[in-house]
N, C-alpha and C positions, 0 to 999 in steps of 0.2 A: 797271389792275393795282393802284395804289395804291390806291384805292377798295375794291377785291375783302381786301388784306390788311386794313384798315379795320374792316371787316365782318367779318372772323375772327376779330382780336383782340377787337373786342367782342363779338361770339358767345361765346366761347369765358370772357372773363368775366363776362358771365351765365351761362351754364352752369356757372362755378365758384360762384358767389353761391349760387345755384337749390340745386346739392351740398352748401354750406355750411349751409344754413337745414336741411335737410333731416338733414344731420350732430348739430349742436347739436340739434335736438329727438330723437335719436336716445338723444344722450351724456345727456343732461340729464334727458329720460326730459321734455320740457314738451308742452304742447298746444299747439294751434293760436292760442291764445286766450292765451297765455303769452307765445308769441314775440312777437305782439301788440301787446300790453302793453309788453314788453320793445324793440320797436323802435319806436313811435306808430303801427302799421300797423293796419289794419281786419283782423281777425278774417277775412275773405273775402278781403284781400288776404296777410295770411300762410301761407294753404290754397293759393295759386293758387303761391305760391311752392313750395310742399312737393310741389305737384301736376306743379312744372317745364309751369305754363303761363304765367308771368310770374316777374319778377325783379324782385330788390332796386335801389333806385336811390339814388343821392344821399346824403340823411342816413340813411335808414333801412338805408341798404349798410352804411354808415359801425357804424350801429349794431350787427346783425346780428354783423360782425366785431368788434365790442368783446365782446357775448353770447357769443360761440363763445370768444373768449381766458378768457371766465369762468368757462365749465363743460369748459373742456379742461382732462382730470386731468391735473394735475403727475405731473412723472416721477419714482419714486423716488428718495431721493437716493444717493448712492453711500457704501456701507457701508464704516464706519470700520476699519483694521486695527491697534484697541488689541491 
């Protein structure tokens, strides 16, 4: 049973990862070949991501989620009542 939830929780974040790479080249409007760049990943390896046939790991996770905190639009800010 422990084993079994194990295996869920990390399923489940790589399947967050997989949504996130896939998000950020969405907002950001980047390529394949961008994110890339942007995380030290092979150009093949950040398609396989977008493709949700592999996931991010390790540094390039790490990285990924610093990318995505970068091209998330700020939220307006809250209009002054001069």
């Amino acid at each position: 049973m422990l084993m079994q939830c194990r295996y869920s929780l990390r399923m489940a974040r790589l399947t967050t990862l997989m949504r996130e790479a896939a998000h950020v080249r969405e907002i950001a409007d980047l390529t394949d070949a961008d994110i890339a760049r942007a995380t030290g990943a092979a150009k093949s390896t950040s398609r396989a991501w977008l493709n949700g046939t592999r996931s991010p790991t390790g540094e390039r996770a790490e990285r990924l989620i610093e990318l995505s905190a970068l091209v998330e639009p700020s939220p307006d800010p809250p209009a002054s009542s001069a």
